[in-house]
N, CA, C and O atoms as a CHARMM CRD file, in Angstrom:
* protein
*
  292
    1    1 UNK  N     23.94600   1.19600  16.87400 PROA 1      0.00000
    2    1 UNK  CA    23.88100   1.71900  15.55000 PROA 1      0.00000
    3    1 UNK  C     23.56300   0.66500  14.49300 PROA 1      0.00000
    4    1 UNK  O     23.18100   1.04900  13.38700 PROA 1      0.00000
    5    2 UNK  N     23.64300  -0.12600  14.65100 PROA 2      0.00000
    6    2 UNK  CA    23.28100  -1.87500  13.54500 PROA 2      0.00000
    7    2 UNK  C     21.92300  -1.88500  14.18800 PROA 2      0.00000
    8    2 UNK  O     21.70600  -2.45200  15.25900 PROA 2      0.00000
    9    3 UNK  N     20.83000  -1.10000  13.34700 PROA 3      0.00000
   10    3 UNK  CA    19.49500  -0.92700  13.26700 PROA 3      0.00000
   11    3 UNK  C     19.31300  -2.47200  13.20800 PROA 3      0.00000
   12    3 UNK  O     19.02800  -3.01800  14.27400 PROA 3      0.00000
   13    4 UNK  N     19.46100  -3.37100  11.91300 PROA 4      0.00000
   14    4 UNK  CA    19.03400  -4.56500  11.21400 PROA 4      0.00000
   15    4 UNK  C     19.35400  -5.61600  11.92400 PROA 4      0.00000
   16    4 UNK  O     18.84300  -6.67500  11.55900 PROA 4      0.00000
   17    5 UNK  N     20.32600  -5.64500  13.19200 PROA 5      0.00000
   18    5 UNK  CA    20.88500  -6.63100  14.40300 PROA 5      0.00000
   19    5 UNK  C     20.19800  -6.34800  15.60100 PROA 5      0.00000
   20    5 UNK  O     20.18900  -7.01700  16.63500 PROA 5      0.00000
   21    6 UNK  N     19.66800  -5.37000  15.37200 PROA 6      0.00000
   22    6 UNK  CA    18.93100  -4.92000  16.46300 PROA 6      0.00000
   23    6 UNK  C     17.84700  -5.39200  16.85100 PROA 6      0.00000
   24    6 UNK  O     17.56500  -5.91600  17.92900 PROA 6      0.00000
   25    7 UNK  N     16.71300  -5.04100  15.20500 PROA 7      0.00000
   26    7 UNK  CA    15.78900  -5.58900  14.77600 PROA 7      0.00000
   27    7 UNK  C     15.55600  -7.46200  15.21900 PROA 7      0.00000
   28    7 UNK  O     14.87900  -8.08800  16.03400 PROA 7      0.00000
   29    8 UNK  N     16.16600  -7.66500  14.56000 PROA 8      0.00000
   30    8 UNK  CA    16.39000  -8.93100  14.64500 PROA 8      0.00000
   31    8 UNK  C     16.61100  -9.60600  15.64900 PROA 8      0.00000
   32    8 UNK  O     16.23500 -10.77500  15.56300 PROA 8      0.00000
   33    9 UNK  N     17.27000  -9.18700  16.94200 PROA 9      0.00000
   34    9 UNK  CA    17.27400  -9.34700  18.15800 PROA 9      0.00000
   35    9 UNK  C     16.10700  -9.30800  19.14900 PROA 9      0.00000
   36    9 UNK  O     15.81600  -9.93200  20.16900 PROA 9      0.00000
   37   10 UNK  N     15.55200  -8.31000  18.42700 PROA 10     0.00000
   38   10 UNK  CA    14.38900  -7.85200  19.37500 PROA 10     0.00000
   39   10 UNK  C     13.29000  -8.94900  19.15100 PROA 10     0.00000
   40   10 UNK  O     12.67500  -9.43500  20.10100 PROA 10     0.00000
   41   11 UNK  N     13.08600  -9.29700  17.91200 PROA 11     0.00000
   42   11 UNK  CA    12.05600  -9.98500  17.44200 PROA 11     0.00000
   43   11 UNK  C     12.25300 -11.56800  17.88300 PROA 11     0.00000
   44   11 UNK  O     11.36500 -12.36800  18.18000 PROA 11     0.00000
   45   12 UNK  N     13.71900 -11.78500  17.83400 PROA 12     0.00000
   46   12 UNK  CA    13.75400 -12.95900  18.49500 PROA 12     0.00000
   47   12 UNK  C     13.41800 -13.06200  19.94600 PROA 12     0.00000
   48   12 UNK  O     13.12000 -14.15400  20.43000 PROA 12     0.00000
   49   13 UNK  N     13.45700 -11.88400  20.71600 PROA 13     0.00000
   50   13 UNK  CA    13.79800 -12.21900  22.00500 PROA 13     0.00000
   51   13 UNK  C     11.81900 -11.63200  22.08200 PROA 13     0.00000
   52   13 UNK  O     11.19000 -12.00100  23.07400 PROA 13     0.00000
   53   14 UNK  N     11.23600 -10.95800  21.23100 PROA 14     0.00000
   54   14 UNK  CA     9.79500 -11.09700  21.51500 PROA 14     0.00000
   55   14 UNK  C      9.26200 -12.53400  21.70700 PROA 14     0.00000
   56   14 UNK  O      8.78100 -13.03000  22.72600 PROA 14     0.00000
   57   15 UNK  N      9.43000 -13.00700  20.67200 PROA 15     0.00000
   58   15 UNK  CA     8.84200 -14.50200  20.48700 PROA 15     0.00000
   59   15 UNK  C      9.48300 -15.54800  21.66200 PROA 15     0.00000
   60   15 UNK  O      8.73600 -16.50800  21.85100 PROA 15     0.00000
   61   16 UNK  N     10.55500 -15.55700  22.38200 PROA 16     0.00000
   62   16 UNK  CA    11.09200 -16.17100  23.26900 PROA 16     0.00000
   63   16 UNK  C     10.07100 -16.30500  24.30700 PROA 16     0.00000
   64   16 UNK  O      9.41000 -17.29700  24.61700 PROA 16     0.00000
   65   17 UNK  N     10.06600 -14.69800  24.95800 PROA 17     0.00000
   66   17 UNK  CA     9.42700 -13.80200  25.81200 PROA 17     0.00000
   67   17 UNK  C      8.11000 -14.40000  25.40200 PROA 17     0.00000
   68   17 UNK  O      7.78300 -15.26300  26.21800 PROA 17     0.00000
   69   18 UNK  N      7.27200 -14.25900  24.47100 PROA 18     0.00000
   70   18 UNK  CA     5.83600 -15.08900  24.36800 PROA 18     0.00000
   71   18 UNK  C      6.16000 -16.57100  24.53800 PROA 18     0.00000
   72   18 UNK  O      6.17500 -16.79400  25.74800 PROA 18     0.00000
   73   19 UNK  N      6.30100 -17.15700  24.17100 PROA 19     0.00000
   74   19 UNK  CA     6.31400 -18.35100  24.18700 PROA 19     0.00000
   75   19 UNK  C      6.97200 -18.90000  25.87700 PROA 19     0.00000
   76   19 UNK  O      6.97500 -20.09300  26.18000 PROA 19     0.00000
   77   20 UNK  N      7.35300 -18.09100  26.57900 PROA 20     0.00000
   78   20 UNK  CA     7.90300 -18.57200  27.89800 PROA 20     0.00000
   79   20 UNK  C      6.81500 -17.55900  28.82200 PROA 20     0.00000
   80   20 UNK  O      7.27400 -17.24800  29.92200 PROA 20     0.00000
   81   21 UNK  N      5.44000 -17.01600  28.50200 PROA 21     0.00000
   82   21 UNK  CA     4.83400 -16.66100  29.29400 PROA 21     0.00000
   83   21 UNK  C      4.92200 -14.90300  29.65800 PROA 21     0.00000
   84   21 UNK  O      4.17200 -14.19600  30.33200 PROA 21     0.00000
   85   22 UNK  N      5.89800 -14.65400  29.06200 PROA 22     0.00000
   86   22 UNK  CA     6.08700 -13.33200  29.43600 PROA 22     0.00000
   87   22 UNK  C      5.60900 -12.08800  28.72000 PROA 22     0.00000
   88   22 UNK  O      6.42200 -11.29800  28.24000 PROA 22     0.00000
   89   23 UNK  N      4.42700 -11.92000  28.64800 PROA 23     0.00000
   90   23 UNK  CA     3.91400 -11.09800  27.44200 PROA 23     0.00000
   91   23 UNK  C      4.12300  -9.75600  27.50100 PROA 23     0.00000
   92   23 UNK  O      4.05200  -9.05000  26.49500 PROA 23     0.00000
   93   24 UNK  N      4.40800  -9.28000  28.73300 PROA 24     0.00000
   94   24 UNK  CA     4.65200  -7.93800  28.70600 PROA 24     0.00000
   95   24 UNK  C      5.71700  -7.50500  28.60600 PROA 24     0.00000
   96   24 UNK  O      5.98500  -6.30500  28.54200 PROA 24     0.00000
   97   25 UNK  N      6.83000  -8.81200  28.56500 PROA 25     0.00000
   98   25 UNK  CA     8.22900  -8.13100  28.08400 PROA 25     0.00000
   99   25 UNK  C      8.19000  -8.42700  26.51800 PROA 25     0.00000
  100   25 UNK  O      9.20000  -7.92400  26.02500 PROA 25     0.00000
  101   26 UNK  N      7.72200  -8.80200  25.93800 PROA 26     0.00000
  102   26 UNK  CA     7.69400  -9.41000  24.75600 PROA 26     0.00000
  103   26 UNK  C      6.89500  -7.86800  24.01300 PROA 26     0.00000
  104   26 UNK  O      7.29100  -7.37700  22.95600 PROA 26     0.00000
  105   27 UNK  N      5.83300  -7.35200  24.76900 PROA 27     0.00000
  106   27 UNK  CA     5.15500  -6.88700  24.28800 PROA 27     0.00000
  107   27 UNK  C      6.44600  -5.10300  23.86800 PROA 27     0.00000
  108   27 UNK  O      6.71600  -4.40200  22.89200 PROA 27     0.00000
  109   28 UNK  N      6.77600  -5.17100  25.18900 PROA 28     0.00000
  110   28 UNK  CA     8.28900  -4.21100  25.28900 PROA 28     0.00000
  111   28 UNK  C      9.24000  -4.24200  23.70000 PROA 28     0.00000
  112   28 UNK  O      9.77400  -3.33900  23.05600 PROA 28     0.00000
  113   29 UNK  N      9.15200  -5.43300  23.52500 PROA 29     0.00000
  114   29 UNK  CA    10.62900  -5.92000  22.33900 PROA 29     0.00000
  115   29 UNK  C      9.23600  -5.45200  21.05200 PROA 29     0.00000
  116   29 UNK  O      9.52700  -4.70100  20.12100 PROA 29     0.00000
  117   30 UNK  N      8.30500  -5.81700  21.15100 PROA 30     0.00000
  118   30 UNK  CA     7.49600  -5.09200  19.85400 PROA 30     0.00000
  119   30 UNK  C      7.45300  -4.03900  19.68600 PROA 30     0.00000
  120   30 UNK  O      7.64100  -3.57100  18.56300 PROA 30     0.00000
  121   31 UNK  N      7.11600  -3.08400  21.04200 PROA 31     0.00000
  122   31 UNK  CA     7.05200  -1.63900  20.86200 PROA 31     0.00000
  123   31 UNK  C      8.63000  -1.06500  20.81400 PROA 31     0.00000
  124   31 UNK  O      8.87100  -0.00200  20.24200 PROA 31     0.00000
  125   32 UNK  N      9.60000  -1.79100  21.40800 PROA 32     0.00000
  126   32 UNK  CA    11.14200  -1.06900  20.80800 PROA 32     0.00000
  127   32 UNK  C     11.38300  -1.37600  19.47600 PROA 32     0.00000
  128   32 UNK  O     12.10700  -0.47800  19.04600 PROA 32     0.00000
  129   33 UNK  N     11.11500  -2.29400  18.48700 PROA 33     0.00000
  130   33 UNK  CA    11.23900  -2.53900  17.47600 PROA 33     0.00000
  131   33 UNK  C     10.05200  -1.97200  15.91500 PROA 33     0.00000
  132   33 UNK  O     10.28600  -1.95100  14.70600 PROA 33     0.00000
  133   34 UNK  N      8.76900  -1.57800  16.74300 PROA 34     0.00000
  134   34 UNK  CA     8.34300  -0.66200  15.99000 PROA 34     0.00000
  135   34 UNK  C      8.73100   0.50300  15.73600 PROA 34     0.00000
  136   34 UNK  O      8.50000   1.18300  14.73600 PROA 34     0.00000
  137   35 UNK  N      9.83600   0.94800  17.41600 PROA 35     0.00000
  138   35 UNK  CA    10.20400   2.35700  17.11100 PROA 35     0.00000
  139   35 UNK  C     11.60200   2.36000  16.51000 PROA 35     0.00000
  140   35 UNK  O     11.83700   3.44000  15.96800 PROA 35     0.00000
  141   36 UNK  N     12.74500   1.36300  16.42800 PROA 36     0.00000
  142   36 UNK  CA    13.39800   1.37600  15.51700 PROA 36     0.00000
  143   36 UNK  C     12.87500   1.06100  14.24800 PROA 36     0.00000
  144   36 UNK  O     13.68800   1.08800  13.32400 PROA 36     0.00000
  145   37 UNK  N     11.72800   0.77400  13.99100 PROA 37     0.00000
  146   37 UNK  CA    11.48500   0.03300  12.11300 PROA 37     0.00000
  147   37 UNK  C     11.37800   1.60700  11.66400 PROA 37     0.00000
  148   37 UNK  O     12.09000   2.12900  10.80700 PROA 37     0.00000
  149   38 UNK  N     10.09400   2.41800  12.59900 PROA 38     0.00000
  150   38 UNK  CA     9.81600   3.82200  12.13400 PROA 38     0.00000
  151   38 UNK  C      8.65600   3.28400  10.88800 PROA 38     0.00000
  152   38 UNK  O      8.42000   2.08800  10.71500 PROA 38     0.00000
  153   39 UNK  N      8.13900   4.15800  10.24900 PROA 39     0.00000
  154   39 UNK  CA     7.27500   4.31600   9.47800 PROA 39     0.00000
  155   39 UNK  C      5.51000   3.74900   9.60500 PROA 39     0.00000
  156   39 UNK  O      5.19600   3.45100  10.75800 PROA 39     0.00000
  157   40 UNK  N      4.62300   3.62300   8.76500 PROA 40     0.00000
  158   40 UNK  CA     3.74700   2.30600   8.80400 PROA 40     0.00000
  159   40 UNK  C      3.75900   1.17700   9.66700 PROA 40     0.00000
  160   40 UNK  O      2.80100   0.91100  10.39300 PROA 40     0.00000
  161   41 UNK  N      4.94400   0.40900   9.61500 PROA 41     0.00000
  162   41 UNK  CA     5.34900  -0.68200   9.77700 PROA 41     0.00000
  163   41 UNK  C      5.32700  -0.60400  11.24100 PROA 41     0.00000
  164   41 UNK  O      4.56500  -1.13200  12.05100 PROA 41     0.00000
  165   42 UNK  N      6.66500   0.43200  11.44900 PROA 42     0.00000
  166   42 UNK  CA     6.67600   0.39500  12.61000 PROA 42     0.00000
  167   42 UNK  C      5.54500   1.25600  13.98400 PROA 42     0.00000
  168   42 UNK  O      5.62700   1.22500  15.21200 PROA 42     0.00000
  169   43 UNK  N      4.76600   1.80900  13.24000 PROA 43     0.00000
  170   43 UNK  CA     3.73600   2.58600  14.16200 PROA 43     0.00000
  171   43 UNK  C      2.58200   1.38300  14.51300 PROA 43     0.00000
  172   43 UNK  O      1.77400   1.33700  15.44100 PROA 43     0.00000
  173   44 UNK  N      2.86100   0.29900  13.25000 PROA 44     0.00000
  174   44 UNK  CA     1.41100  -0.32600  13.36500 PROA 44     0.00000
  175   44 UNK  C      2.02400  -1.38500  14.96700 PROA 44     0.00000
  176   44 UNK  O      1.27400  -1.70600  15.88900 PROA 44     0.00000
  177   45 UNK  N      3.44700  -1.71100  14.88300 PROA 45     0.00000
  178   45 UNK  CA     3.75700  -2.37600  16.11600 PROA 45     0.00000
  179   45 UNK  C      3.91400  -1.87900  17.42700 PROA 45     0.00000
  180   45 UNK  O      4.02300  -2.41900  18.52800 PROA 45     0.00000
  181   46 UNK  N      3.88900  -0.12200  16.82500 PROA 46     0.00000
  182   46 UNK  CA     3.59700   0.13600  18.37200 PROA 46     0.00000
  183   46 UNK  C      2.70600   0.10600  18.93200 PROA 46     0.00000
  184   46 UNK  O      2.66300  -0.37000  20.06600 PROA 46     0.00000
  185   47 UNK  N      1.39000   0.76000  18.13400 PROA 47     0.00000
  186   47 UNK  CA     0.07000   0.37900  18.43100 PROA 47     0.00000
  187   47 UNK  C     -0.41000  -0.76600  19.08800 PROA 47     0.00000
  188   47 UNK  O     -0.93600  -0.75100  20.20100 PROA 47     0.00000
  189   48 UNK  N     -0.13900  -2.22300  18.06100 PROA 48     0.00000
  190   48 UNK  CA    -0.32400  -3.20800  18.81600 PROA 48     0.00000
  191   48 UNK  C      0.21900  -3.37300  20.50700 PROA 48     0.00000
  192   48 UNK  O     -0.36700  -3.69800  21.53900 PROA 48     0.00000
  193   49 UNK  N      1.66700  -2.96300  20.18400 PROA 49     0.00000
  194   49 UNK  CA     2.33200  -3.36900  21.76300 PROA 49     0.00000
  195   49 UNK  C      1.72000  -2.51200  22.96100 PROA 49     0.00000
  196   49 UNK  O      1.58900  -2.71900  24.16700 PROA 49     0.00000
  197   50 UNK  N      1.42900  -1.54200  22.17300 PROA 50     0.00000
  198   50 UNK  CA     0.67500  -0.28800  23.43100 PROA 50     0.00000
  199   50 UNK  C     -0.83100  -0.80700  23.34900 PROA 50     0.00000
  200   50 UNK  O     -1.39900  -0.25300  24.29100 PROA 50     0.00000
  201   51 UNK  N     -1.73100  -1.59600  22.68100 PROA 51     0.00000
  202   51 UNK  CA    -2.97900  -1.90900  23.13300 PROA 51     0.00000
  203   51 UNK  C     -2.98000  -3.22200  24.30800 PROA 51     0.00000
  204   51 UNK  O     -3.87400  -3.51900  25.09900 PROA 51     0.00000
  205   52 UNK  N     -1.92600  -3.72900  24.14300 PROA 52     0.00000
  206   52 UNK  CA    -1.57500  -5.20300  24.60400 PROA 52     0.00000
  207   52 UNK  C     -1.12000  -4.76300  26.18900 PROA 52     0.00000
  208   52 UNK  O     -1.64900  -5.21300  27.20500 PROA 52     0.00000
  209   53 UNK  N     -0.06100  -3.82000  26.14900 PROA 53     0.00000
  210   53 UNK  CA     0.14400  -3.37100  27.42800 PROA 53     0.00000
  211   53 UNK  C     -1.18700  -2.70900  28.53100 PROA 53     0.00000
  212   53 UNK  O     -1.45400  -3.13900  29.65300 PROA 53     0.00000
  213   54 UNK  N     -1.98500  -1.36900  27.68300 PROA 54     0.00000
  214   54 UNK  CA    -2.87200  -0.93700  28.38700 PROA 54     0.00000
  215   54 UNK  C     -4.15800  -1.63300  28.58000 PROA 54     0.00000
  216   54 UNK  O     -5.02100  -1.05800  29.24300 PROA 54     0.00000
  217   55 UNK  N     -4.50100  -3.31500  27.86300 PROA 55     0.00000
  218   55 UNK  CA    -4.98100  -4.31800  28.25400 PROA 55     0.00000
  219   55 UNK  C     -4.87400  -5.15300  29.44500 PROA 55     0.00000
  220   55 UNK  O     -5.85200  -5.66300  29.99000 PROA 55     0.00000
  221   56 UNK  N     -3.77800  -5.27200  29.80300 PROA 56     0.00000
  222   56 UNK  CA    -3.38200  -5.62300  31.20200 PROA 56     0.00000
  223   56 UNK  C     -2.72900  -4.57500  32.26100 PROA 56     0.00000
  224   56 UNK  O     -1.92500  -4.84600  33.15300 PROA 56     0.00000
  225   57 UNK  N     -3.36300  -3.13000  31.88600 PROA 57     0.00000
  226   57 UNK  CA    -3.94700  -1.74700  33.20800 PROA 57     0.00000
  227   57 UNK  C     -2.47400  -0.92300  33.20200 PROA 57     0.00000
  228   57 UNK  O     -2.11500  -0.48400  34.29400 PROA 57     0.00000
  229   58 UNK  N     -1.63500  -0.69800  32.08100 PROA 58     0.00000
  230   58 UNK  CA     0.01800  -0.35300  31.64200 PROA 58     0.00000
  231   58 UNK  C     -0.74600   1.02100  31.88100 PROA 58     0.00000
  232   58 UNK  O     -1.79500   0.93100  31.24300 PROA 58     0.00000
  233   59 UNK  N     -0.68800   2.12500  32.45500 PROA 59     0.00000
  234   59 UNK  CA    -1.07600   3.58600  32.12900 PROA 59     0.00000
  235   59 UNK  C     -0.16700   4.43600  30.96200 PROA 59     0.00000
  236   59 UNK  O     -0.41500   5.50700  30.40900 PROA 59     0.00000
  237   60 UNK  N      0.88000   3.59300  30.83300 PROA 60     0.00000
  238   60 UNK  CA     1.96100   4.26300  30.30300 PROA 60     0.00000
  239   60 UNK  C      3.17000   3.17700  29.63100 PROA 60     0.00000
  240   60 UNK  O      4.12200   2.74700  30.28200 PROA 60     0.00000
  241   61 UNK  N      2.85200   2.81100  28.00300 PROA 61     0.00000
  242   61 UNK  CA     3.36800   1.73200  27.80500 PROA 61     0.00000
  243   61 UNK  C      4.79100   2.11900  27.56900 PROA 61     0.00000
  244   61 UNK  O      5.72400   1.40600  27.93600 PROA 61     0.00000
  245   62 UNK  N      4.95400   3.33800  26.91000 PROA 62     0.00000
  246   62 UNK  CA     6.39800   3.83300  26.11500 PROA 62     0.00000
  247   62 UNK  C      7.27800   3.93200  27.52800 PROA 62     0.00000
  248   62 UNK  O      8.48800   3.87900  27.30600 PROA 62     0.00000
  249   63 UNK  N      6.96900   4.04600  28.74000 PROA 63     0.00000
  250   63 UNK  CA     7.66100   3.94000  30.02900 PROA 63     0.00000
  251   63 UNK  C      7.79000   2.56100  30.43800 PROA 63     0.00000
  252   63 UNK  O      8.80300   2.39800  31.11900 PROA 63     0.00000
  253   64 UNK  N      7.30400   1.81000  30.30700 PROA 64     0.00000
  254   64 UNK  CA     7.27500   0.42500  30.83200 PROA 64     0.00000
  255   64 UNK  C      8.36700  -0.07700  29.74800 PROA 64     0.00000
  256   64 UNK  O      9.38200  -0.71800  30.02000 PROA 64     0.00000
  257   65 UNK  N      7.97300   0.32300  28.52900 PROA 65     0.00000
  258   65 UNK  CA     8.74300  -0.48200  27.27500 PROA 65     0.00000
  259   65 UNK  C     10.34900  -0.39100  27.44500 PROA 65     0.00000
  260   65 UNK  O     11.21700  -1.25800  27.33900 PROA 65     0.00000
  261   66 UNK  N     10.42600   1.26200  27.81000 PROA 66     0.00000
  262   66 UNK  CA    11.75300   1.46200  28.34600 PROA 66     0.00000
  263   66 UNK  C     12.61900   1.06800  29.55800 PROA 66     0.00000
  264   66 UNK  O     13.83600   1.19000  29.69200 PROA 66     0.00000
  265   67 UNK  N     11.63600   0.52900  30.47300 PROA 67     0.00000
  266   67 UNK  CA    12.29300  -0.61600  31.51400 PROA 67     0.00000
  267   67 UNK  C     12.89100  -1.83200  31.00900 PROA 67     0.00000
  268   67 UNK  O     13.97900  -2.26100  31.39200 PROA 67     0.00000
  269   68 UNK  N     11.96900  -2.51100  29.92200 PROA 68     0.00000
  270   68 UNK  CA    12.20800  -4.09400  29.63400 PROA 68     0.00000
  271   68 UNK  C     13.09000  -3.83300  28.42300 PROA 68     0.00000
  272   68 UNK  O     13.87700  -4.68400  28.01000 PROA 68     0.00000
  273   69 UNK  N     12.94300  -2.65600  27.87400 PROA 69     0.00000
  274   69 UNK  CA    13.71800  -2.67900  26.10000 PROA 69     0.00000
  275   69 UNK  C     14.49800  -1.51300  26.16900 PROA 69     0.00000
  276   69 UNK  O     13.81100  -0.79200  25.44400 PROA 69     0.00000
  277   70 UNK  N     15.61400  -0.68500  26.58700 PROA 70     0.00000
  278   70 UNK  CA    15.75800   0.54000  26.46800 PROA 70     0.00000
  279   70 UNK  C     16.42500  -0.00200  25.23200 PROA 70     0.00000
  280   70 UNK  O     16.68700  -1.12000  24.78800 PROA 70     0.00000
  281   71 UNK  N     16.64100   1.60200  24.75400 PROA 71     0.00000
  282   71 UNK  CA    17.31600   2.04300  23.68500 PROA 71     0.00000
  283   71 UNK  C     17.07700   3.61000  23.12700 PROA 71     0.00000
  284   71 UNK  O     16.61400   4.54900  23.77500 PROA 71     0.00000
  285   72 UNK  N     17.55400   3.61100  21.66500 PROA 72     0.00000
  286   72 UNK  CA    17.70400   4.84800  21.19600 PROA 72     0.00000
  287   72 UNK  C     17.37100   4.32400  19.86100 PROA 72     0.00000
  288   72 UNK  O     17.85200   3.33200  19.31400 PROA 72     0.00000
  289   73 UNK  N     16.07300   5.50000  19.21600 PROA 73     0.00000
  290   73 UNK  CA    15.56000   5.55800  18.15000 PROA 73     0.00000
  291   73 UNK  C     16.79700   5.44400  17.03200 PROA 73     0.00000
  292   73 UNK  O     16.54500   5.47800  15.82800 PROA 73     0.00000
């Protein structure tokens, strides 16, 4: 329920996740954190995370995302 700890978690642990090679979990913590931001903001990060995933052959990013990132909107 602490949307803003959440946030913040996620984004740290994206950039971790990139920077240690792991782009498709990273890419996970973008698309869970676009869908907690919600709006603009957050559609434009899902987009990204879902072009990034179905770039490296994801058929189905919002399923994958939910392996590496679960949660609740």
């Amino acid at each position: 329920g602490d949307h803003a700890r959440a946030l913040a978690l996620l984004e740290q642990a994206e950039s971790r996740c990139a920077a240690a090679g792991m782009g498709l979990v990273a890419s996970a913590c973008r698309r869970r954190r676009g869908v907690l931001l919600g709006g603009d903001a957050g559609h434009a990060l899902r987009e990204s995370a879902d072009a990034a995933m179905r770039a490296q052959g994801i058929l189905n990013p919002a399923r994958l995302a939910a392996v590496y990132a679960p949660g609740r909107a």
